[in-house]
N, C-alpha and C positions, 0 to 999 in steps of 0.2 A: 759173571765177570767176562771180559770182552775174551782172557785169554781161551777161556772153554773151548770155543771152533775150533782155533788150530791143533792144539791139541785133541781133542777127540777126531777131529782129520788123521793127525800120525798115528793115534792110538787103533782105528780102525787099518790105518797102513802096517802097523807092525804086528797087529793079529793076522793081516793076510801075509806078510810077512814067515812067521811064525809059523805056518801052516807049509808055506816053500819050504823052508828051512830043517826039518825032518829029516831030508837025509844027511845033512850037511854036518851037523855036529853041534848048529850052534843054534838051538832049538831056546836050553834052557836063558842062556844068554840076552836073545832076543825078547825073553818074557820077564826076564829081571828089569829089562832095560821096561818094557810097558807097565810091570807093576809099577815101579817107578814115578812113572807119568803119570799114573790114574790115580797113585797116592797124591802125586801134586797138585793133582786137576779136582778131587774131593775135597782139597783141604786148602785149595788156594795158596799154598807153596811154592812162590814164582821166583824166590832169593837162589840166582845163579843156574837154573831153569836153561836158559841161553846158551851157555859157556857148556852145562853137560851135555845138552844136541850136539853144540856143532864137534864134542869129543867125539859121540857118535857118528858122526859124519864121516870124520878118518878112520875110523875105525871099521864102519862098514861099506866104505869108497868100492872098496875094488871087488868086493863078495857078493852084495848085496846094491848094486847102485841105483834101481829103482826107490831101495827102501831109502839109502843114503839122500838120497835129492827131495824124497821125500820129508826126514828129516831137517832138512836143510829148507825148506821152504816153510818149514812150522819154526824153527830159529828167526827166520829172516821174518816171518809175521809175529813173532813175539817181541822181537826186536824193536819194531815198527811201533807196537803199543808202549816203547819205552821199559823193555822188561833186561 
């Protein structure tokens, strides 16, 4: 399915992600948010997919804003596919 790229794009972003984030606190956080994704991305579970990025977007705006825009660029192309 077309949505695979973008997500495997974030997915690879919040593993490196992930790997910053060690000392920070929000280690496990960040890997709930990917299990997540990869659960959606194995199973093709794209229903409101959109809506929970761009929560993570505000949510990791100001801590993480490489992760955040990255997020925010896999919304905006799942968006695009009509998701």
């Amino acid at each position: 399915m077309a949505m695979h790229e973008p997500l495997n794009e974030l997915l690879a972003e919040l593993r490196a992600a992930i790997d910053e984030a060690q000392q920070t606190g929000n280690r496990e956080e960040l890997a709930r948010l990917v299990d997540e994704l990869d659960r959606r991305l194995n199973e093709d579970d794209d229903e409101g997919v959109v809506d929970d990025l761009r929560d993570a977007v505000d949510r990791w705006e100001a801590e993480h804003p490489r992760l955040a825009a990255a997020i925010g660029r896999a919304a905006d192309a799942l968006s695009a596919l009509g998701l």
